[in-house]
N, C-alpha and C positions, 0 to 999 in steps of 0.2 A: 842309264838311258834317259834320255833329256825328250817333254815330250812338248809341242808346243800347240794353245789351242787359240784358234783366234775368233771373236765373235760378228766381227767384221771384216769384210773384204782387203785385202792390204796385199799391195805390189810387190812387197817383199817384208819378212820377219825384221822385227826390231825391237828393243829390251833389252835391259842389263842380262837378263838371264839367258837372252838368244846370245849374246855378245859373250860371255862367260862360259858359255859349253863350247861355242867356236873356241872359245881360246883355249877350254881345258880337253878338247878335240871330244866331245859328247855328241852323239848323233843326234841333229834335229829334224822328228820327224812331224807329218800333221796328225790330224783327227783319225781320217782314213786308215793311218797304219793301225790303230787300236780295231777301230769298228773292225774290219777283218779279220785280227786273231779274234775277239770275241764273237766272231761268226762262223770261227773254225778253221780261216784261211793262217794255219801256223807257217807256213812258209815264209811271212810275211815279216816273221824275226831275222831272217837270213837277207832280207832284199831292203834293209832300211837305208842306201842308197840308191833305190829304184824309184823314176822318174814321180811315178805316182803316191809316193811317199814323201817327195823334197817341194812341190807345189805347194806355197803358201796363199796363193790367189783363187781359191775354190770358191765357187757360187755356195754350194752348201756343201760346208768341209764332213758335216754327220751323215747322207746320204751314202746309205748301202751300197755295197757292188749287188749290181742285179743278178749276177750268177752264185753269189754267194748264198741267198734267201729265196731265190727260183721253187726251192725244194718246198718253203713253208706256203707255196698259195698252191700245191697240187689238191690239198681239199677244196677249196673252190671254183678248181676245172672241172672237179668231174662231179656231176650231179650227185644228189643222194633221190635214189627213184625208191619210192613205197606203194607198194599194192595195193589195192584197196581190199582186201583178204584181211591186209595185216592190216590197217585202220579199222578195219570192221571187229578186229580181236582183241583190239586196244580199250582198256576199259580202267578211267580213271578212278582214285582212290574217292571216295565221298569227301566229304569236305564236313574237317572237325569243327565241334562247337569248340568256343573261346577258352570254356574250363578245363576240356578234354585237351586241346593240343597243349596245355602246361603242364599236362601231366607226362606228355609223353618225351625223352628224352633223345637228344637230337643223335642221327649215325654217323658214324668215322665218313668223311668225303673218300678218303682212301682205303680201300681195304689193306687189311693187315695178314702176314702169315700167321700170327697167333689166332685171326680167326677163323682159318681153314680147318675145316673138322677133321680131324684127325685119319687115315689109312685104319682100315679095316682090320692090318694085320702091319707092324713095323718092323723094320729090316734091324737086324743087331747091330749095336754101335759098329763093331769094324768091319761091317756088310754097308753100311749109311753111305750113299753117294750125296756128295754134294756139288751143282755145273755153274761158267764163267765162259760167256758169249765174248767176242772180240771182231771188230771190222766190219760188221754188217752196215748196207744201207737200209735207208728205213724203210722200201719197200719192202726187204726180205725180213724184217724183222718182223713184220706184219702177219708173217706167215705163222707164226708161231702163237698169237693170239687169238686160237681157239676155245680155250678154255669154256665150256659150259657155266653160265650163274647157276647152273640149278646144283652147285655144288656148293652154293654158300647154304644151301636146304638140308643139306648131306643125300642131296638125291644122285642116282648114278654113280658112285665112287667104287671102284676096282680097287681090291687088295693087290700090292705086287705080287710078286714071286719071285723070289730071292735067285740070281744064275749064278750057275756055277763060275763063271767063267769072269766072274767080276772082281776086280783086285781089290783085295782089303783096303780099307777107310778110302774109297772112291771119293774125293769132293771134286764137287763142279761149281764154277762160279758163271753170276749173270752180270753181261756190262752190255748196254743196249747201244753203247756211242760207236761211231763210223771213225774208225783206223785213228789219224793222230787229228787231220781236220773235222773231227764228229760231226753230224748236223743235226742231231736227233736233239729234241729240246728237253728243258727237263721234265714237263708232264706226260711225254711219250716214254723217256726213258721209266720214269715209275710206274707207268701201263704194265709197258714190257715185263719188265723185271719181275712185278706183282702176278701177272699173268703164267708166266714158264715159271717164276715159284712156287703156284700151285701145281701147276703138273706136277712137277718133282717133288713135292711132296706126297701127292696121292702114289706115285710111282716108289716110293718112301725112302726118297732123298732131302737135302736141307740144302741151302746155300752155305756159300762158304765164304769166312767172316776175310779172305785175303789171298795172297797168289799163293804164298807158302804154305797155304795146307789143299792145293788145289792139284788134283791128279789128272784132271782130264780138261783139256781146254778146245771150246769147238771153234772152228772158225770156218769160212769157208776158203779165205787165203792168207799165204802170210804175209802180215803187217806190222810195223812197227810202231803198235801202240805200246802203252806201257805196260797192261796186262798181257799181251802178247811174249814183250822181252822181261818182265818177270817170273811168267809162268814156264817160259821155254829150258828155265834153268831147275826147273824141280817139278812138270810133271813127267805122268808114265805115258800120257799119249795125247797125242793133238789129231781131234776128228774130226770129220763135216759135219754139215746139219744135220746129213742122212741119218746119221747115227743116232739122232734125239728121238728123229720123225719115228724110226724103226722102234727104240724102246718105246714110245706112247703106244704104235703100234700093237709093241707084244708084250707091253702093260708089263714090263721089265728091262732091267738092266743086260743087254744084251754084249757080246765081244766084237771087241774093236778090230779087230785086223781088217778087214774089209770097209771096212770107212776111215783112215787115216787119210791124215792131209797129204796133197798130193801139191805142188806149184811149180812147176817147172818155170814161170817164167820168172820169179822172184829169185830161184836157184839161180837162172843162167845171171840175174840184175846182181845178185850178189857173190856170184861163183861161191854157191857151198851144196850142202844136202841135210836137208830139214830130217830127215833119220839120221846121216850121220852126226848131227847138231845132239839130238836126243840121245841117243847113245853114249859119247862123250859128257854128257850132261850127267847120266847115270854111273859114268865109270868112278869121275871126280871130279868137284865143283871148279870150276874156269877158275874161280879167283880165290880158293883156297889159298892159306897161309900169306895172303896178302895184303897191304893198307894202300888206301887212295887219299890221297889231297885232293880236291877240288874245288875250285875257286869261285866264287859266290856268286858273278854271273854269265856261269854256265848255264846252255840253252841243248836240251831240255833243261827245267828248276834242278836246283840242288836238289829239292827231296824226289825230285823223281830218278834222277841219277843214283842217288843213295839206296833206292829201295831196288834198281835193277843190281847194282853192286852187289847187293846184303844178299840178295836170293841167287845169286850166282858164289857166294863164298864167302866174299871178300867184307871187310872194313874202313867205315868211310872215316878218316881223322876230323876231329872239331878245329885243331890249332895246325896255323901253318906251320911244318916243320922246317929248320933251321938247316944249313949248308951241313954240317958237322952230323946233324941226327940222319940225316939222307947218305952221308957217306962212312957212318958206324952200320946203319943198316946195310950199305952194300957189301961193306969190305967182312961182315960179321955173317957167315952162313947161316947160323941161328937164329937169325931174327928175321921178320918178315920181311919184304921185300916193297918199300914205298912207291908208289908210281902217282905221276902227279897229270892229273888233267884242267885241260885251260882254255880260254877262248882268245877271241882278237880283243876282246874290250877290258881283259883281265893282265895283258900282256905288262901292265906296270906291275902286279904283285911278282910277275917270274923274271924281272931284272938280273937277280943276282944269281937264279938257276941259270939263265941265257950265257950268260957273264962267266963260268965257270965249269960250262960244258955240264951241265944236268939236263937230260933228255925230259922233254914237256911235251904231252901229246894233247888232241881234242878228242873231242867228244865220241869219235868214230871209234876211239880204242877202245869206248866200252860199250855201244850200240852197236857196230858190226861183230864186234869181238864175240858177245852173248849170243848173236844169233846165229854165227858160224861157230860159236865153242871155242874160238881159237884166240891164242893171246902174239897178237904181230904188231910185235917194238918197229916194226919200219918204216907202215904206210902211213900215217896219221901224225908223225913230228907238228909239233908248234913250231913257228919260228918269229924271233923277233923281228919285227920292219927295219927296226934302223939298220940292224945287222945286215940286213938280207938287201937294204939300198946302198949301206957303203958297200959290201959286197960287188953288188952290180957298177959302181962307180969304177970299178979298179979294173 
């Protein structure tokens, strides 16, 4: 991907290096296209021949899309109103002498889980739930920042109560970002996450260091983030929020069946069923006994591609595999089964797969694939352009 930035106004791109990706056919895009995936707009990798992406004559090519950063001046619409009740209760610290405040040692800006004091009474290692938020917007994540300070005092802390009804090594992971275009920044998401880590821990759960030890994933719909399509392949259950609100509630790990995710409209977007997705998930892993190639600029990254692969079964290869090793592994029942995923911008490294009838699919075969559970050689073929132009020639 070829990017181009220009500091001044200009009627059109010029440069050996604009001249050089045209000829080695590189997409050139402006400033614009960056500023919006680093604003969260990821669609913006799929439309890099979109009007708004090919204009090199922009008054100012780094100016934000206003709908994309809308979200970060909602603190400034809405007032902050204080009582005079509470100004009246506010009572600052005295003010140290010069010798005193060197003696005093300055406090972490962020709270840490190491300094949450400890649960009254802690649940047995494979009682330990550990939770892992996914798709929220940051209004609704808001909701969940109740937490009391008078708990960094060790004031008010509730021992759990261990349920029956909780499945052994319960972990729960926290991600505070919005589906795959997040907007949540990174000192809210530290809020967040700091925040619902201490409940869970007074509640006397931990967080959990990755999808794959992650049994319960909350969300309120389904989404194709990446904690989403990792966790969908190895937890025991995908719940709403309700189900958090309810254990804070009853200051325990309470049973799921009554708050499972429900989505109908995602179901009908992708014809599947997010229970029967989970079920087949638990019978046996999608991509057991199987290896993937995948070609380096695959869109979602390689490693995120990799690590949905890895929690769904399967094996990502480091080295492109040869015509000969692709057809000892098909013709060879015994050996794993290679399947090769690819994009339009990668279409030079699968020449000789094109060329010899080796089936090359995209990305779909392993993002719809995970989140319906199901493995479909048909919808999702790559195909080469030239082929598919002389084709149409004849």
């Amino acid at each position: 991907m070829c990017f181009l930035f220009q500091k001044k106004k200009k009627k059109r791109p010029t440069g050996l290096k604009y001249e050089k990706a045209k000829e080695w056919r590189i997409p050139c895009v402006n400033a614009q296209w960056l500023g919006d995936i680093l604003l969260g707009n990821l669609e913006a990798l799929r439309q890099i021949q979109y009007g708004r992406y090919t204009t090199f004559s922009l008054q100012d090519p780094f100016a934000p899309a206003p709908h994309l950063v809308s979200n970060l001046l909602d603190a400034w619409r809405v007032p902050l109103k204080v009582s005079a009740e509470l100004l009246m209760g506010v009572r600052l610290p005295p003010k140290l002498k010069q010798n005193e405040a060197t003696n005093i040692q300055p406090s972490s800006k962020r709270a840490r889980i190491e300094d949450i004091p400890p649960p009254t009474k802690k649940l047995t290692p494979e009682l330990t739930p550990f939770v892992l938020f996914t798709g929220f917007e940051p209004v609704q994540v808001q909701q969940y920042i109740k937490f009391s300070l008078s708990a960094y005092n060790g004031v008010g802390l509730v021992s759990p109560a261990a349920s029956s009804s909780v499945a052994d090594n319960l972990f729960i992971v926290l991600d505070a970002s919005q589906a795959v275009c997040g907007s949540v920044g990174p000192a809210l998401t530290s809020l967040v996450c700091v925040c619902d880590a201490q409940k869970l821990y007074i509640l006397g759960g931990e967080v959990a260091e990755s999808a794959q030890k992650c049994t319960h994933l909350v969300s309120s719909k389904v989404t194709r983030t990446v904690k989403f399509l990792t966790a969908v392949s190895v937890v025991k259950h995908i719940v709403t929020p309700e189900w958090l609100e309810e254990c804070f509630k009853c200051q325990k790990f309470i049973d799921e069946q009554n708050y499972l995710l429900r989505d109908a409209e995602a179901e009908v977007l992708f014809s599947f069923s997010l229970e029967e997705s989970l079920r087949r998930a638990r019978v046996s892993p999608l991509f057991k006994a199987k290896y993937f190639y995948i070609t380096p600029g695959i869109c979602p990254s390689l490693s995120t591609m990799k690590a949905i692969v890895e929690c769904a079964g399967g094996k990502v290869l480091s080295k492109q595999p040869s015509f000969r090793k692709l057809m000892e592994h098909k013709q060879n029942k015994s050996l794993s089964e290679i399947i090769l995923i690819s994009c339009e911008n990668d279409l030079h490294l699968c020449r000789e797969y094109f060329a010899r009838g080796i089936d090359v699919h995209n990305a779909e075969f392993v993002l719809t694939g995970v989140l319906t559970q199901t493995l479909d050689y048909e919808s999702y073929p790559l195909k080469d352009r030239r082929v598919a132009q002389q084709a149409s020639r004849r």
